[in-house]
N, C-alpha and C positions, 0 to 999 in steps of 0.2 A: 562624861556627859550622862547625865541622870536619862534614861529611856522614858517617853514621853509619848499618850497618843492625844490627836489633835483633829479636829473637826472642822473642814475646809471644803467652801462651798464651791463649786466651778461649772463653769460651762463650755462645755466641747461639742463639736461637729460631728456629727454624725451622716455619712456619704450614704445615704436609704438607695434602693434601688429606685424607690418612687421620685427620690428628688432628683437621683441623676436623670429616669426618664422626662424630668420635666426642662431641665436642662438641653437634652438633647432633641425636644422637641422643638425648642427656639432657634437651634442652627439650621434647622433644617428648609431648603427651598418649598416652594409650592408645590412643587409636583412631587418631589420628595414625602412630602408631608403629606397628601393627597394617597400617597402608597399606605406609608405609614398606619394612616386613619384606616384604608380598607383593610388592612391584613389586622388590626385592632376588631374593628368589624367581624370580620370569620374568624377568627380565636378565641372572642370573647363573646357568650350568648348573653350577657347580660346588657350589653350596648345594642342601639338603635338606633337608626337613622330614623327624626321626626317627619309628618307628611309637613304638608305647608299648610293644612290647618290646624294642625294641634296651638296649644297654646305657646306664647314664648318664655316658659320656665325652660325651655332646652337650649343648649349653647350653638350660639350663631354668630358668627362674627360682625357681619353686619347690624347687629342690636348694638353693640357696645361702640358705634360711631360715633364722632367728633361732632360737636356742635359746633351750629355755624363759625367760623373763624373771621372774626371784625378785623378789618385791615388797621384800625387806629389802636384798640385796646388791647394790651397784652393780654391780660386774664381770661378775654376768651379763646384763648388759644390752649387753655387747661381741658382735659376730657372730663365729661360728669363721671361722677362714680357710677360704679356698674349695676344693674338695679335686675339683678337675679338670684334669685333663694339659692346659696348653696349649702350643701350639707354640710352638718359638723367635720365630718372626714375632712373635709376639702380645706380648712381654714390648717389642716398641719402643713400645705406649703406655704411656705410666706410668698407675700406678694413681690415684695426684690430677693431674690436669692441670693443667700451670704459668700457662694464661691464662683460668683461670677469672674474672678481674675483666671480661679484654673480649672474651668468645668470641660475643657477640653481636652482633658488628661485623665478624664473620670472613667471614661468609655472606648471604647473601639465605633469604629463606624463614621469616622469624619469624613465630612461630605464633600466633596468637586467645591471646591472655587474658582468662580468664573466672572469674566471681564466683559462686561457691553462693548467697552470699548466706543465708547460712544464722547465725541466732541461738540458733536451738533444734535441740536435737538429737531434737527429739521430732516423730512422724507423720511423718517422710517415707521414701520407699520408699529401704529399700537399698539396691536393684541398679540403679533408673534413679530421676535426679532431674532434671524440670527446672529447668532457673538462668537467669538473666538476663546481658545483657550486662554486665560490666565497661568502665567510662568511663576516659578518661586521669585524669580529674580524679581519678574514685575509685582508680585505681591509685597515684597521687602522693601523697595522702594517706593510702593503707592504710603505705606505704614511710616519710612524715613520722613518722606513729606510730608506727612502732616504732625510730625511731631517739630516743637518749637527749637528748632538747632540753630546753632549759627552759621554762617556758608562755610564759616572754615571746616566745623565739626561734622556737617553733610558732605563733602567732601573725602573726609577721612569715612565716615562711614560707608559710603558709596563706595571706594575704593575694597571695604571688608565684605560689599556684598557681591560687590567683582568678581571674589575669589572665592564665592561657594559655590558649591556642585549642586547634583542636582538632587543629592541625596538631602541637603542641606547642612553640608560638612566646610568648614573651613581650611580650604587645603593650602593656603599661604602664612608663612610666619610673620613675626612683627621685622624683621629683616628684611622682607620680600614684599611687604606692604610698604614699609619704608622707600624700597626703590624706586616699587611700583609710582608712588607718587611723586617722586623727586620734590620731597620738598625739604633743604636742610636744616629747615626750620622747625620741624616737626617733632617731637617729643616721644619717647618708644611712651611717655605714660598717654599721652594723647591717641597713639593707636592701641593701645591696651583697654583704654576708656570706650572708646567706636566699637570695639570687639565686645565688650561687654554690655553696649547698648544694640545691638544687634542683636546678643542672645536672649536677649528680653523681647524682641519681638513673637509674633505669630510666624509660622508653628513655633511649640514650646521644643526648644533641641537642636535648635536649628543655629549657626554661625561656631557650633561645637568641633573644637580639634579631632578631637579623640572620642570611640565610644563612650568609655567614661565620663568624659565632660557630657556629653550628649545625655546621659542617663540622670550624670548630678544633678545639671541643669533644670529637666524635668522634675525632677525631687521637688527641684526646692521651689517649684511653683506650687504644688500640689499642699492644702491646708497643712499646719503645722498639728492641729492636731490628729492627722490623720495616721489610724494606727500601724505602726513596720515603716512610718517615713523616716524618724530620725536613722532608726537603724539599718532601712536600704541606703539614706546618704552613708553612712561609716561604712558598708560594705562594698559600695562603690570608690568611695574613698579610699578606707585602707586595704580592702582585702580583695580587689576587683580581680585578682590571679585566682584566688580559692575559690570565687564565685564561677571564674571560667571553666573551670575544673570541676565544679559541680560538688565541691568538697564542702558541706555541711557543717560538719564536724569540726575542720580545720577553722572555718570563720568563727564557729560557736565561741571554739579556745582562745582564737587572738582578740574576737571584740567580748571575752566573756561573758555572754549571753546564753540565752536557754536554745539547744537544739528547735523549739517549736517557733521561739520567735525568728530564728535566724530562715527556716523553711516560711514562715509569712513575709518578710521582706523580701526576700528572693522572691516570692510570686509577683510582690509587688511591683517589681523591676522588671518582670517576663511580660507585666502588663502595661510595659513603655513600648515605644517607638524608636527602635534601633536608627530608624530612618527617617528622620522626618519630615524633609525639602518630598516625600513621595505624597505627604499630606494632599499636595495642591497638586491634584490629578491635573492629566492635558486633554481628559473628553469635559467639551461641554456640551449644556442641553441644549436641543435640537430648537426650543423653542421656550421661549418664554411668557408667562401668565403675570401681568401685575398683582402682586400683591393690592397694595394702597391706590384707592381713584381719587381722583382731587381734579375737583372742578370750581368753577367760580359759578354763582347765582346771587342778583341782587347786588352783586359789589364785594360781595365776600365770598373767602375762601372756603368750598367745603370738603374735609376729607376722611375716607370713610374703608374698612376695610371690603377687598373686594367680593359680595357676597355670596358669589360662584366658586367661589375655590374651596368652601370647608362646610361641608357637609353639616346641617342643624342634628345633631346626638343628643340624644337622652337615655335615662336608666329605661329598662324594657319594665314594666309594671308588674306583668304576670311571675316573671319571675323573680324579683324582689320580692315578692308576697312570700314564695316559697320558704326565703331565708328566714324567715321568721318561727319558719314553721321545721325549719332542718333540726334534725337532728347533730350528734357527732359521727356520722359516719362517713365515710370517704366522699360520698354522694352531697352530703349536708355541709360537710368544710369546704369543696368544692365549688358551692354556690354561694359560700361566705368570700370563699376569697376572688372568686369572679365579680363578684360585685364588688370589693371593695376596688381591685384594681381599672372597672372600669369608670368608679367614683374617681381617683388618683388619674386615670387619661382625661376624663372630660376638665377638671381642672388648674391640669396642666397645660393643654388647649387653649382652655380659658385665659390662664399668666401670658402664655405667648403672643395670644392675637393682641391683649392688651399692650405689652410691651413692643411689638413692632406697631401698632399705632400710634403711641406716644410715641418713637422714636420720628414717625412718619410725620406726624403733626409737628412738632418741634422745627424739624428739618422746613417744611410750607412755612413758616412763619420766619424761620430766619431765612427762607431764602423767596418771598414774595418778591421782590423787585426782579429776579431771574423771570419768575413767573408772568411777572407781567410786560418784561423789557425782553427779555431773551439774557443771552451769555455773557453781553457788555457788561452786565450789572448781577452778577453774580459773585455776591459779596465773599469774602477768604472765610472759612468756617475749617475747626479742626474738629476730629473724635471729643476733645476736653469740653466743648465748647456745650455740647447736647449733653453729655455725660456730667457735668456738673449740673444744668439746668434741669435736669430730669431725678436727679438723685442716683444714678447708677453710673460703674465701673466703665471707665474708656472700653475695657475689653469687651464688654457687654455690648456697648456701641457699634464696634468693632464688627462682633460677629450676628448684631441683626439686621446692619447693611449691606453684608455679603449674600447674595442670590438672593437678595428681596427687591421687589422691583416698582414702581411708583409707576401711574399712570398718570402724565396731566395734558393740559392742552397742548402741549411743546413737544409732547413725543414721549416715549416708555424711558425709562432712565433707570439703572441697578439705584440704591441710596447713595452707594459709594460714590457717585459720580455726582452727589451736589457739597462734598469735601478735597478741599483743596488747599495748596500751602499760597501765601502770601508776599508780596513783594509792600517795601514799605514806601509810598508815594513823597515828592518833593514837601506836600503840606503839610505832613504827619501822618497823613493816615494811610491807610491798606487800600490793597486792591487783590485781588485772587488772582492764582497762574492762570486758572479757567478762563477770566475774563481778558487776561493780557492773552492768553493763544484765540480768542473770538477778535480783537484789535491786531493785533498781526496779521491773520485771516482777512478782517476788513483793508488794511492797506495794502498786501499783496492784490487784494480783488480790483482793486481801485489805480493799481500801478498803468502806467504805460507798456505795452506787449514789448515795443522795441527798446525799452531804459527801464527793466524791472529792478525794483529795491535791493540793493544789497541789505546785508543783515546790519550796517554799522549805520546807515541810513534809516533802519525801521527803527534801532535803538535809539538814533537820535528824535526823531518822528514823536513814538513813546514820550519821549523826554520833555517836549513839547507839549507834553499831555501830563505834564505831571510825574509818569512814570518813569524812573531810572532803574534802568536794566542794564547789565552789561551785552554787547555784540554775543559773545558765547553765548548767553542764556537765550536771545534771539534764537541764538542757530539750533538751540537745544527743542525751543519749544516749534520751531516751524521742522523741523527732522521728525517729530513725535508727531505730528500731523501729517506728515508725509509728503510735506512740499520739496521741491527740489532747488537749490541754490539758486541764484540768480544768474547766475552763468548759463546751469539749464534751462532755465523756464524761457532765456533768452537767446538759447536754442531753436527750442520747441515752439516758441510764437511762431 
């Protein structure tokens, strides 16, 4: 073959510090975030908190609110564009982030996820609620539900997430999963299938046998073009004894690679998560601050971010002026690069608050009849559902309705709590788990003290209502409420 050079245009990913920090500023809770911004504050002299009369060229969350939202027309349920001068610097983040699937793999510092916990939107305070920790278990199952399975295949997956620890490790075989279910119907490729939609879940690493799988797994979420990926998969892969060993050399030889790149993939892999079920700490915060207010005025919905919680920042003037004037000395680069980085926070800021109000505002419109009826009528909505209508990644979804919290007139609510999986009603259409555990609730409430409902009685009741449930899913959804059988309650009258 005649030797040849050849000119080939491409475009690759580049992981900048600045895009990860603006990545990691959208996972982050309010009060989190609220940290975040002051330690930004005293680190960096060239940020400012504006008074509340300066002009509004400084970033405020509350400027980039929702316009009124019309209960009949969709289209106003779109946000206006944002109508604040930003510097040229700021337009290098794009406005959807291209690695929204694995920005969670980018960083260290992932944050407590936490559970409202919340079924009722009635009696609890507003402005501060307390919530209970959220479990890996119950985060793996909030995520099984609302992906579109079929009973059989939730089934089998539930049964995979049975068997994780708490590390987030799969400690049961496909043998022992088998059993577990007793079903000899069951196909070892059918639980090999569960097993691997599992490890596609949040955390990344998580339903992994083995360290190894737990590391590969990671890999291969993280962009492909990101550099030392292919070569930590092959290391992981083939040479995952010489890596334990700390053997350099030895890997270099068997994946014939260069000494330097063999030591960058190896860092890459030191910057996984051995453990990653430890992601989903068991403290949660003491109290919670809504994000998003949503109130009704005139007939329509409005919702707006909430304008207490982020601080209006701007570039500080007098020292901007400086930079102009810097020289290259240590004193002179130092105020180049303080300023650029607090150019990169404030518009980072900016992408987030933007992004969790279109996520906010989506959510109020597909879910107004909750809004205005309560729980009966809170229609089945999955992560796909926002995430296609918005132009961004389910994960993305994902991680900005975790510890973001909606304020409406029904009560404070996480996002995560106005998505739910669906039962499919006698006339075709949907009805939400949500709304079938508020209808369960209403006939338990309504029952006779001395002749309470059994569960085969609510399910027939349902049934009567259009809805078909089986008895078990009854029992399932009044256990998760914390009712007690009919036997007890016909105790306790």
């Amino acid at each position: 073959m005649k030797p040849s050079l050849q000119l080939r245009v491409s475009q690759q990913l580049s992981m900048t510090p600045q895009l990860q920090q603006a990545i990691r500023l959208l996972q982050l809770s309010t009060l989190e975030l609220q940290q975040e911004i002051q330690a930004a504050l005293e680190s960096n002299l060239m940020l400012e908190e504006a008074e509340e009369s300066d002009p509004a060229d400084v970033l405020n969350g509350s400027e980039s609110a929702m316009n009124w939202l019309e209960t009949e027309e969709e289209d106003d349920f779109a946000p206006p564009p944002a109508e604040r001068e930003i510097d040229t610097a700021y337009e290098l983040i794009p406005d959807e982030l291209p690695v929204d699937v694995q920005w969670q793999d980018i960083f260290d510092g992932y944050p407590p996820l936490t559970a409202s916990g919340l079924d009722d939107g009635e009696g609890h305070d507003p402005l501060t609620l307390h919530s209970r920790p959220q479990t890996l278990h119950e985060h793996l199952v909030w995520q099984l539900n609302l992906s579109r399975l079929s009973e059989r295949e939730l089934m089998v997956a539930h049964a995979v997430v049975d068997a994780i620890d708490a590390e987030g490790y799969l400690r049961a075989g496909i043998d022992e999963l088998a059993a577990a279910l007793d079903r000899p119907d069951l196909s070892q490729e059918e639980i090999t299938t569960a097993i691997h939609r599992v490890q596609s879940l949040d955390p990344p690493g998580v339903g992994a046998r083995d360290l190894a799988e737990c590391l590969i797994i990671q890999l291969r979420q993280l962009p492909e073009t990101l550099p030392g990926r292919d070569l930590a998969l092959a290391i992981c892969t083939s040479g995952f004894a010489q890596l334990a060993r700390g053997d350099v050399a030895g890997l270099a030889r068997l994946l014939k690679a260069e000494t330097e790149a063999v030591s960058e993939a190896a860092a890459l892999i030191r910057r996984l998560n051995p453990r990653p079920g430890r992601l989903i700490e068991e403290a949660a915060p003491e109290y919670v601050v809504p994000d998003i207010l949503v109130h009704k005025h005139n007939g329509r919905w409005q919702v707006e971010l909430n304008p207490e919680i982020t601080p209006r920042l701007r570039i500080n003037a007098d020292y901007a002026r400086l930079v102009r004037r810097a020289d290259q000395s240590a004193a002179g680069l130092m105020l180049k690069s303080h300023l650029q980085e607090a150019r990169w926070f404030i518009k980072s800021l900016a992408s987030r608050n933007e992004t969790v109000l279109r996520v906010g505002a989506k959510i109020v419109e597909l879910q107004q009849d909750f809004l205005e009826h309560g729980e009966e009528w809170m229609r089945p909505l999955v992560l796909r559902d926002v995430a296609e209508a918005l132009g961004l990644h389910e994960s993305t979804v994902s991680r900005v309705t975790t510890q973001k919290y909606m304020l409406t007139p029904r009560g404070t609510f996480e996002l995560k709590y106005f998505f739910s999986s669906h039962v499919t009603t006698l006339s075709g259409g949907e009805c939400s788990a949500t709304a079938i555990r508020a209808l369960i609730r209403k006939l338990i409430a309504a029952e006779s003290p001395g002749k309470p409902l059994s569960d085969q009685q609510i399910a027939r009741a349902l049934a009567s209502q259009g809805i078909q449930i089986a008895r078990r899913t009854v029992a399932k959804y009044r256990e998760a409420m914390g009712i007690p059988a009919s036997s007890e309650r016909k105790r306790l009258a």
